[in-house]
C-alpha positions in Angstrom: 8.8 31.4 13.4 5.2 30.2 13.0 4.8 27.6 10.1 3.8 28.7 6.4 2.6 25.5 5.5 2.7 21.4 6.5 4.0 18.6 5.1 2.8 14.5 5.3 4.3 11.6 3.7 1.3 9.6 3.0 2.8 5.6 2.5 0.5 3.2 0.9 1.2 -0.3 2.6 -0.5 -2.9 0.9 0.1 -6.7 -0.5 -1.8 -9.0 -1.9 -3.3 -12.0 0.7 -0.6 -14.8 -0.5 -1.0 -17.0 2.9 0.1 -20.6 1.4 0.0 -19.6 -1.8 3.8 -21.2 -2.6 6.8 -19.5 -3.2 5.9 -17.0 -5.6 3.5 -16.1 -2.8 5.2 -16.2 0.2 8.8 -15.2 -1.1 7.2 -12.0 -2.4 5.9 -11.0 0.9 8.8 -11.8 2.8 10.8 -10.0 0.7 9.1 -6.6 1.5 8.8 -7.4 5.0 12.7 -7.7 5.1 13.6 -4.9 2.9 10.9 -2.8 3.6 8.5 -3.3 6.7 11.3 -3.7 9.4 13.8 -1.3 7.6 11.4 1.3 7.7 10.3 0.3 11.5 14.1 0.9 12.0 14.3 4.3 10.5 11.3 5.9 12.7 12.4 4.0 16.1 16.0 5.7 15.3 14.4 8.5 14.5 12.0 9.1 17.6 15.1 8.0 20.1 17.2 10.7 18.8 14.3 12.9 19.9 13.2 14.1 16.1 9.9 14.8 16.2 8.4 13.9 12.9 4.8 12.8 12.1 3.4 10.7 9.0 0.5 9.0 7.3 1.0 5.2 6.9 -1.7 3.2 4.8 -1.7 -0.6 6.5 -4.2 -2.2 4.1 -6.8 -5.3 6.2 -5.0 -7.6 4.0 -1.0 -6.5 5.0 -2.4 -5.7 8.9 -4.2 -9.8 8.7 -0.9 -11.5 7.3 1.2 -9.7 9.5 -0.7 -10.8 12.9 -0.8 -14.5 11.8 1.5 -16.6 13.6 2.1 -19.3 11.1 3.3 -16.2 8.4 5.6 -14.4 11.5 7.2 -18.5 11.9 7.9 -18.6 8.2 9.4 -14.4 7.9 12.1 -15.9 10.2 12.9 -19.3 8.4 13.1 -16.8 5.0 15.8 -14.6 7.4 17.6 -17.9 7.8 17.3 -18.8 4.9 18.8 -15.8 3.2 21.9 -15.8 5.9 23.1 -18.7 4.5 22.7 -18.1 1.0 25.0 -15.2 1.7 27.2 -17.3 3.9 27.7 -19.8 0.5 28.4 -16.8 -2.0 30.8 -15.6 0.7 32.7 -19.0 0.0 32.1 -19.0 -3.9 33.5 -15.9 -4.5 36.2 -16.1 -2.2 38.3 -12.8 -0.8 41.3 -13.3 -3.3 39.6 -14.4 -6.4 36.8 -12.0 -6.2 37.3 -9.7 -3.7 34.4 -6.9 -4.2 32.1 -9.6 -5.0 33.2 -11.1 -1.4 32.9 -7.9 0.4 29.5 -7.9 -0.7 28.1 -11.5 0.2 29.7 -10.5 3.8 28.0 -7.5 4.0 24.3 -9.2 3.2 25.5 -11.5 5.9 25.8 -8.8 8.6 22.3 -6.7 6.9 20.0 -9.8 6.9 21.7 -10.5 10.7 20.7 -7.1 11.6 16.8 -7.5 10.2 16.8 -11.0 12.0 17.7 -9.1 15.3 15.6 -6.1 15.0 12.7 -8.7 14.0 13.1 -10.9 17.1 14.4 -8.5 19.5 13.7 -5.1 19.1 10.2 -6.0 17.4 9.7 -8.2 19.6 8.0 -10.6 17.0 4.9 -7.8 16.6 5.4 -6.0 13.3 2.0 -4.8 13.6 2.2 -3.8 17.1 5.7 -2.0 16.2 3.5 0.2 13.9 0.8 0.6 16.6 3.3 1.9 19.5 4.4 4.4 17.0 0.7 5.7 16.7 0.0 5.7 20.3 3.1 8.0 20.4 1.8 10.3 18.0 4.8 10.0 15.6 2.6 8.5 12.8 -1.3 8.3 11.7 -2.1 4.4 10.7 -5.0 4.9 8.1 -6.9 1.6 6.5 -8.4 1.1 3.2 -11.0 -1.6 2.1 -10.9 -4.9 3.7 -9.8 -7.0 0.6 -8.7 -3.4 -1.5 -11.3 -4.1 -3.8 -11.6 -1.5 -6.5 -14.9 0.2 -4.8 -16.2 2.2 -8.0 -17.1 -1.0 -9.5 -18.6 -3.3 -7.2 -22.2 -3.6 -7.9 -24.2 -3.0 -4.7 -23.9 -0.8 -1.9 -24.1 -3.3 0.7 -20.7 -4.8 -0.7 -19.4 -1.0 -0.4 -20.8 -1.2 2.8 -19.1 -4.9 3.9 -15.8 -3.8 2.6 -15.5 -0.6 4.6 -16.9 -1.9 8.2 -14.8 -5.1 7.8 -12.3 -3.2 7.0 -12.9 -0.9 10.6 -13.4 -4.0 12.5 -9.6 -5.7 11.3 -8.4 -2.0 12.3 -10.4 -2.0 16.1 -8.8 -5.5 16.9 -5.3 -4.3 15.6 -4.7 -0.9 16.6 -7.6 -0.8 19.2 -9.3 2.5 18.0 -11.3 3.3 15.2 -9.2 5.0 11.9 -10.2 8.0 11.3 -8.4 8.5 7.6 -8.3 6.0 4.8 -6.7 5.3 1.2 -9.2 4.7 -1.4 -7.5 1.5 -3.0 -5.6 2.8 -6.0 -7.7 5.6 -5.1 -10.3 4.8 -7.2 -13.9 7.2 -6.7 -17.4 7.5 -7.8 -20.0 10.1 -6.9 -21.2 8.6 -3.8 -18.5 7.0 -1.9 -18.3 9.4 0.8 -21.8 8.7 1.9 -20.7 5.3 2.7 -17.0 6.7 4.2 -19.2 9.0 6.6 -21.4 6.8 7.9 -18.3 5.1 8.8 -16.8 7.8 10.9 -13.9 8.4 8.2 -12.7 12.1 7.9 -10.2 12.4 5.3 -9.3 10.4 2.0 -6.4 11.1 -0.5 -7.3 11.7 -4.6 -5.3 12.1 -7.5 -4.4 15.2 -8.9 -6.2 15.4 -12.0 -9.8 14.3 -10.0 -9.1 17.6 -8.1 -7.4 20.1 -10.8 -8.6 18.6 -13.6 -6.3 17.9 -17.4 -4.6 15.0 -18.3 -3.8 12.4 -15.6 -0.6 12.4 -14.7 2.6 11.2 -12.3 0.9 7.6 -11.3 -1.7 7.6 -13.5 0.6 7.9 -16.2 2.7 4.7 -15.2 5.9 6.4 -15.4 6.7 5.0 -12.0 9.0 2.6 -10.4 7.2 -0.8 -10.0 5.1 -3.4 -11.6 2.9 -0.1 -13.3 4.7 0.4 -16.2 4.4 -3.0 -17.3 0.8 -2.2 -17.8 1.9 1.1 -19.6 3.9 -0.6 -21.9 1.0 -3.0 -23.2 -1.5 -0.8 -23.8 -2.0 2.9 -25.2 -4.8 4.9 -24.3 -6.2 8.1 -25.8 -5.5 11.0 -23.3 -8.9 11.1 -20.3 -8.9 14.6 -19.5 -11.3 15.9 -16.4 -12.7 19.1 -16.9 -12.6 21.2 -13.8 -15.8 22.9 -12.4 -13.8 25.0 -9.0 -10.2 26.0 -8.9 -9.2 24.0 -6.7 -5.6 22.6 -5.6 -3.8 20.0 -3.9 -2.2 22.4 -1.5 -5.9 22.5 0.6 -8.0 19.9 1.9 -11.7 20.2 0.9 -15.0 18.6 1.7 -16.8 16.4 -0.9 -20.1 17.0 -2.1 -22.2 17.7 0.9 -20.8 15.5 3.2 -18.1 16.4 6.0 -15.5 14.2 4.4 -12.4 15.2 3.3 -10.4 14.9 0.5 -6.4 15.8 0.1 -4.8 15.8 -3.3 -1.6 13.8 -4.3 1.2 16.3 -4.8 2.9 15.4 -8.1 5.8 17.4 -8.6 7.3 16.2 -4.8 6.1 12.5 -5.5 7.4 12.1 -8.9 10.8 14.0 -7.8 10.8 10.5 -5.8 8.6 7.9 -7.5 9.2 9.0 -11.2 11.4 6.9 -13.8 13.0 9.9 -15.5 13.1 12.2 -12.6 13.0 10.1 -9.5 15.7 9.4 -7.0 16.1 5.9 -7.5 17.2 5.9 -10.6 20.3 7.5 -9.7 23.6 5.0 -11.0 25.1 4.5 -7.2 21.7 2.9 -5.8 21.3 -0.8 -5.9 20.0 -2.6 -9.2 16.0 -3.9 -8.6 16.1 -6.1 -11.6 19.2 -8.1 -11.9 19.9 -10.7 -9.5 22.2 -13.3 -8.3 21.4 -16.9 -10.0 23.7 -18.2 -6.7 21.6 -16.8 -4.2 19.1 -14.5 -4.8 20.9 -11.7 -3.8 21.4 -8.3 -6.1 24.8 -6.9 -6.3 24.6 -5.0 -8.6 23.7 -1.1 -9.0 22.1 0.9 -11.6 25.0 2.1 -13.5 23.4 3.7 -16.4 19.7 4.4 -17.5 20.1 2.1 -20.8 23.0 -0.3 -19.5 21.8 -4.0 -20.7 21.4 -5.6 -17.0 24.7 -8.3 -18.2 26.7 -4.8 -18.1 25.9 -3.3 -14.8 29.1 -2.4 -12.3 28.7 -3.9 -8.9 27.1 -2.4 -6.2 29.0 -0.2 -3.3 27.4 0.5 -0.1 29.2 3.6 1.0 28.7 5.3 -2.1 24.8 4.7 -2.1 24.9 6.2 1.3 26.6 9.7 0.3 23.6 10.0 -2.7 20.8 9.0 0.0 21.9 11.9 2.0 22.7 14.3 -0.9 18.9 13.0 -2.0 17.2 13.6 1.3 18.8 17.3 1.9 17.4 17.8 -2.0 13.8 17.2 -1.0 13.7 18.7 1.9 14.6 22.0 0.3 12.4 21.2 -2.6 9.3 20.8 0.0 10.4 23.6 1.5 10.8 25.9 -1.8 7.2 24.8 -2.3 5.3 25.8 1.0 7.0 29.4 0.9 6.4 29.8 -2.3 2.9 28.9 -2.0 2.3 30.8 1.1 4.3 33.8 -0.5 1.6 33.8 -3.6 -1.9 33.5 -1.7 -1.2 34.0 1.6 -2.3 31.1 2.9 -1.1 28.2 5.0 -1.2 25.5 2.5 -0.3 21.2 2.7 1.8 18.9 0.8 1.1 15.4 0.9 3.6 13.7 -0.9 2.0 10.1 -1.8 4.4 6.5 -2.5 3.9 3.1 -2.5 5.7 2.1 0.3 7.4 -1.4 -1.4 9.5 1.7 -3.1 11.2 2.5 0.5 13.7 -0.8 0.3 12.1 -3.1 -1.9 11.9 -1.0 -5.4 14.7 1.3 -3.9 17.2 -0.8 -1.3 18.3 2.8 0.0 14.8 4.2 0.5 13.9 3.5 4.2 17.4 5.6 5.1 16.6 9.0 2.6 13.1 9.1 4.4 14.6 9.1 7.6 17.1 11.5 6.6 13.8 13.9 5.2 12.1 13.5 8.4 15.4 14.6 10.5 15.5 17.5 7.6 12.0 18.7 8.2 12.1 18.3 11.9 14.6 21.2 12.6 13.0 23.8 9.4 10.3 25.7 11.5 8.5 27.0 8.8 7.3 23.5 7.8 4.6 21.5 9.8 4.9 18.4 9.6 1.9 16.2 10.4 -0.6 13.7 9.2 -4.0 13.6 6.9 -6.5 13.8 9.7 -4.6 16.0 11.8 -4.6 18.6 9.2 -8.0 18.5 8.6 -8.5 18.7 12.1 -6.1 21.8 12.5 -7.0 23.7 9.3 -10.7 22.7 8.2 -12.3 22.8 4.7 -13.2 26.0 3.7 -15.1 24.9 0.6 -16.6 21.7 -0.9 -15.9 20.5 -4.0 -17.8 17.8 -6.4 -14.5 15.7 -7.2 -14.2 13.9 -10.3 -15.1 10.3 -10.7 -11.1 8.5 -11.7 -8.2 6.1 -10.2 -4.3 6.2 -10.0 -4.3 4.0 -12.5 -3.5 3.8 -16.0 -5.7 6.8 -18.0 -6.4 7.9 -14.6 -10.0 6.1 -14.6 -11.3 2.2 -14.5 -9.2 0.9 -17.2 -7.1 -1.6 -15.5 -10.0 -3.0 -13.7 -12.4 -2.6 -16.3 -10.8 -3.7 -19.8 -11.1 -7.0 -22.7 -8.9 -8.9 -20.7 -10.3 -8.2 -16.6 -14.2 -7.5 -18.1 -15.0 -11.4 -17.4 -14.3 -11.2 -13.3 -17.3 -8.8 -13.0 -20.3 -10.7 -13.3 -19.7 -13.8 -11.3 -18.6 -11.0 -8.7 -21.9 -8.9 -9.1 -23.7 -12.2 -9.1 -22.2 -13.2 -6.0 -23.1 -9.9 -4.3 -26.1 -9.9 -4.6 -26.5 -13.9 -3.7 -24.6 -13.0 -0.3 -26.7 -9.7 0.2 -29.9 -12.1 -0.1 -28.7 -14.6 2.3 -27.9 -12.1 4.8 -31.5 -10.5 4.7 -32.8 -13.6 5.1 -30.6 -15.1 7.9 -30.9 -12.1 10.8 -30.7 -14.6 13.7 -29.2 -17.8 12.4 -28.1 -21.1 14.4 -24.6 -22.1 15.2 -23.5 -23.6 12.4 -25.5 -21.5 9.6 -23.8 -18.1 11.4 -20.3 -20.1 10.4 -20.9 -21.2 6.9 -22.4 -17.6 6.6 -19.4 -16.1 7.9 -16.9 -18.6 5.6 -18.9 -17.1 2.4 -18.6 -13.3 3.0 -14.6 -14.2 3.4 -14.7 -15.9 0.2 -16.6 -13.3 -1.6 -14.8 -10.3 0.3 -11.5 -12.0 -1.4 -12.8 -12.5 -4.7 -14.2 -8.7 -4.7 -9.6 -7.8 -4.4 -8.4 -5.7 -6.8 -5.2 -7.6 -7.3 -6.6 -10.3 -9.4 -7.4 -7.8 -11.9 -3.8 -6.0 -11.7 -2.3 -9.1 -12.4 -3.9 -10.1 -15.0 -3.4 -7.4 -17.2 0.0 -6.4 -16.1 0.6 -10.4 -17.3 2.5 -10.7 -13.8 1.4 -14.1 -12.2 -1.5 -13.9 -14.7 -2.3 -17.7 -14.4 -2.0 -17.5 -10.3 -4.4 -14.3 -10.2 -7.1 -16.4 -12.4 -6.3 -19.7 -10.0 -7.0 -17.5 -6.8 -10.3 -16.0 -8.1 -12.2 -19.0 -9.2 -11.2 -20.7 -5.9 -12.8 -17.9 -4.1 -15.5 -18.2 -5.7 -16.5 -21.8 -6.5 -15.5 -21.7 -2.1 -18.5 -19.0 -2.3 -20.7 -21.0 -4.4 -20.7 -24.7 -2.5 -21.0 -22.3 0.8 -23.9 -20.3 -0.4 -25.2 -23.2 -2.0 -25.9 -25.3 1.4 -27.5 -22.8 3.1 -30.1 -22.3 0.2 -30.4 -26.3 0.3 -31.2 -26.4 4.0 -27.8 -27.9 4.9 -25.3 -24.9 5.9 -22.1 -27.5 5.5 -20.1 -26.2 8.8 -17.2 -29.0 7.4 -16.5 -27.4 4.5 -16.7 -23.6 6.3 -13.7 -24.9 8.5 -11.9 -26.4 6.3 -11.6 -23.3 3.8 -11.3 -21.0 7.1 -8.1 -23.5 8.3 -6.7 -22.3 5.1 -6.7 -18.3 4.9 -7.7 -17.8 8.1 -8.4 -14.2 7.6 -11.1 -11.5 9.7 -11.6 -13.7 12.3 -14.4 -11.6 14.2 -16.1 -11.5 10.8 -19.4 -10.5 11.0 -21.6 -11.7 7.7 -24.6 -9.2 8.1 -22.3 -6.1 7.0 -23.8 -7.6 3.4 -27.3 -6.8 4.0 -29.2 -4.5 2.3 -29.4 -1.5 5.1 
């Protein structure tokens, strides 16, 4: 049976650069890395040994990719392993066996599961998270995509040369990582403006991913709407915004790629109805009583043992957690959406006769982190899909590869994120980060025209100041200060990049480039190493 349609997961990978940045920091990425990075790693090794042949899109931001190849992080993922282990080991003592017996059972079994991620870590892994990810590609099992270098929110940077420095900074972290250029890439939150693909083609990039609503038109919705799992509806829940509806000038849908504007890049719509059946509050998988409780947490250990129990069940009252039966709803999940994708592509296929994709789109913290049990359901959907022959299953570029464009479209200008336009980047409380940023863009894009050949150490200081200002222009700082998560940290980080941008810039307009100072602040974030500062100059 030849295939009616195809099918990608597309798996947004991205954190925020927390290198030395204490424990709210550090903790935070270690956390995802052990419940999400090397569970998911797991999942598709398991997966291609027992000869499924699956294929995916994975997003692996510069940011995630530079942590994850820096030794000093890899040393301190495996003192947080340790660490963990034993915090298990002491609950398994508090709450002994005869006292509290479930309770028990439970601090045993995070025993044996951290054991198991510590092993997989050092010896399956080999150390090499990123080069775990990269074997996989080299396979052909998955597509590794990037996004900007700092995933700074592109609509609203101020000149194109900073568009510019983002995206070949971004392609150069990608060459020394996966050695090959990407080919696809995730707008970050996948915020557009009329223009960007210029900038993507002259990159080489073939294929980016869009909301809905910047494709259909109407009401944002799914994402945009906050209604997720995750830090997004914190946002939702302090601010209201008047409906931002997008009035639609082609009919077209997020079952077929399309080119933008005049260029040859390509654009592939977020499918709601398959990513909300997984990422949505009401409707979404993880929600379901049996899977394991995000928010409440053991004040011994760390540890959750808890599950969801009920929708409105006060955390105090939740039931403890149990393994097994979280495993029976993962598979009773995964054989749900597979026949829910499926459902979809004949019945698309059926109605226009074409061969049409679905490109379900998640955060990939929800596989383990928001969701302990959602590394295991997407294996479980993969080994699903596999063996149906009417679904392909494959990745963004390789679509757009197999099954062209037929039409272009002029997509609308909008974001994931709340409103479904600039709101979260651009509102009373994030308004102030924009002109020092703008200022500094076009400070750095002055001192790169005017340094084309510099000398040792004024190449260095250079170098240190388009770091500095690539890390202010991140998108996090803006995220979390209005979601009030870490607001105070977010601030700190930003003026530290840039008053480090300001002394930098500052000696080289005084004559004095201060190479000290340049590798002192490198020692510290130590982050694009093959950095090249003239990506800011005005082409």
């Amino acid at each position: 049976m030849s295939a009616q349609g195809a099918f990608t997961f597309v798996l947004h990978g991205h954190l925020p650069y927390l290198r030395l940045s204490g424990p709210y920091g550090e903790v935070t990425t270690y956390e995802v890395l052990s419940e999400t990075y090397i569970p998911l790693l797991q999942i598709l090794y398991d997966q291609k040994e027992a000869g499924v042949e699956y294929s995916l899109t994975l997003s692996l931001t510069p940011l995630v990719v530079e942590q994850l190849i820096d030794e000093s992080d890899i040393e301190n993922f495996g003192h947080y392993l340790d660490e963990k282990i034993a915090a298990a080991q002491e609950d398994a003592v508090l709450y002994s066996a005869s006292e509290h017996p479930h309770m028990h059972y439970l601090a045993d079994w995070y025993v044996n599961w951290y054991e198991q991620i510590k092993s997989a870590f050092i010896h399956r892994f080999g150390r090499d998270i990123v080069g775990a990810f990269r074997r996989l590609q080299d396979e052909g099992y998955l597509e590794i995509i990037t996004s900007a270098a700092t995933h700074a929110y592109l609509p609203l940077l101020g000149r194109d040369s900073s568009v510019r420095a983002q995206l070949k900074t971004a392609v150069r972290s990608y060459e020394r990582a996966f050695g090959r250029r990407p080919t696809g890439i995730w707008l970050p939150t996948c915020g557009y403006r009329p223009g960007i693909e210029t900038f993507l083609a002259e990159e080489g990039f073939k294929v980016f991913f869009s909301e809905p609503h910047m494709l259909t038109g109407g009401a944002p919705i799914g994402v945009s709407a906050g209604d997720v799992f995750g830090p997004y509806n914190a946002i939702k829940q302090l601010y209201a915004l008047p409906p931002f509806h997008v009035n639609p000038s082609t009919q077209a849908t997020t079952f077929q790629p399309y080119r933008v504007a005049d260029s040859d890049v390509a654009v592939i719509g977020r499918d709601d109805r398959s990513s909300m059946q997984v990422w949505g509050v009401r409707m979404g998988y993880p929600g379901d009583v049996d899977y394991r409780e995000f928010n409440r947490i053991s004040g011994t250990s760390g540890l959750n043992y808890w599950r969801v129990t009920g929708e409105k069940i006060d955390p105090h009252d939740k039931d403890l957690y149990h393994p097994d039966w979280a495993t029976y709803k993962v598979d009773q999940h995964a054989e749900h959406f597979a026949h829910l994708i499926g459902d979809m592509i004949r019945s698309y296929n059926r109605n226009t006769g074409e061969h049409g994709l679905i490109a379900t789109v998640l955060d990939m913290r929800l596989l383990g982190h928001w969701w302990f049990e959602g590394s295991r359901w997407l294996g479980y959907v993969l080994r699903h899909l596999a063996n149906t022959p009417e679904i392909e299953l494959t990745t963004g570029s390789q679509y757009v590869s197999d099954h062209p464009p037929q039409s272009s479209i002029p997509l609308a200008e909008g974001s994931w994120g709340m409103g479904g336009k600039h709101f979260i980047w651009d509102n009373p409380e994030t308004r102030w980060l924009w002109e020092p940023i703008h200022a500094a863009e076009a400070r750095m894009e002055t001192l790169a025209n005017q340094n084309p050949s510099p000398d040792e150490d004024t190449r260095a200081v250079l170098n240190q100041a388009a770091r500095e200002l690539l890390l202010m222009q991140s998108s996090d700082w803006a995220v979390n200060i209005i979601s009030r998560r870490e607001r105070r940290y977010a601030i700190q980080q930003f003026y530290r990049h840039q008053e480090r941008f300001d002394r930098l810039a500052a000696s080289i307009e005084a004559g004095e480039p201060d190479r000290t100072l340049a590798d002192a602040f490198w020692a510290v974030d130590r982050i694009f190493s093959d950095i090249d500062y003239r990506v800011f100059a005005d082409s």
